[in-house]
Each structure stands twice: as structure tokens, then as C-alpha cells.
N, C-alpha and C positions, 0 to 999 in steps of 0.2 A: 923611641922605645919599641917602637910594630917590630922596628927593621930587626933589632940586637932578637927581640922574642921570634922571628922567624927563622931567623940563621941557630937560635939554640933549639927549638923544637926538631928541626933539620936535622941537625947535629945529633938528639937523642933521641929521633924515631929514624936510624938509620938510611938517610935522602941517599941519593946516587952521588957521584962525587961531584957532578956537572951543576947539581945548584947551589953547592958552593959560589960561582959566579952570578948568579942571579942573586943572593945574597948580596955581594959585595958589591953588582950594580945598584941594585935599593938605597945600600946603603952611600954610596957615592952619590948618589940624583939626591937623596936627603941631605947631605951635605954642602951640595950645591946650592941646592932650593935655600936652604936656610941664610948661607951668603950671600944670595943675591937680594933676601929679604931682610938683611940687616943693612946691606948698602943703600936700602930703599928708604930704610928709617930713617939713619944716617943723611940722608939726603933731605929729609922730607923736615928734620932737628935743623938741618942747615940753613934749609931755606927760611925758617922761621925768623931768622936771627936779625 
């Protein structure tokens, strides 16, 4: 939720156009992060079995 409210704050306090991409890195490492932690879980459900 940090990532989408800093890309709109951005957005309506006029940022330069270059943090558009810092934006979209945030929000891609969030992305990431969050899959690599669901394959942990996934792994972790597995092992239990």
C-alpha cells in the first residue's frame, strides 16, 4: 500500500518525471519480496505434510 501512496502523492505534488521509475522499482522489489515469501510458506506447508 506505502508503494501505490508514494507513486500517487508523486503523481499529485508534481515529482519530476524520473521518479516515475523509482516508483516502479519499489513497486517491483515489493512484488518480488512478497513471492519469494509466499514460496517460503508454501515450502514451509509442504514440509509439514
Amino acid at each position: 500500500m506505502l508503494d501505490f501512496d508514494f507513486i500517487e502523492e508523486g503523481a499529485e505534488k508534481g515529482a519530476p518525471k524520473y521518479m516515475e521509475w523509482y516508483g516502479a522499482f519499489g513497486l517491483l522489489v515489493t512484488l518480488i519480496w512478497l513471492y519469494l515469501e509466499i514460496l517460503r510458506l508454501l515450502a514451509k506447508l509442504n514440509s509439514r505434510k
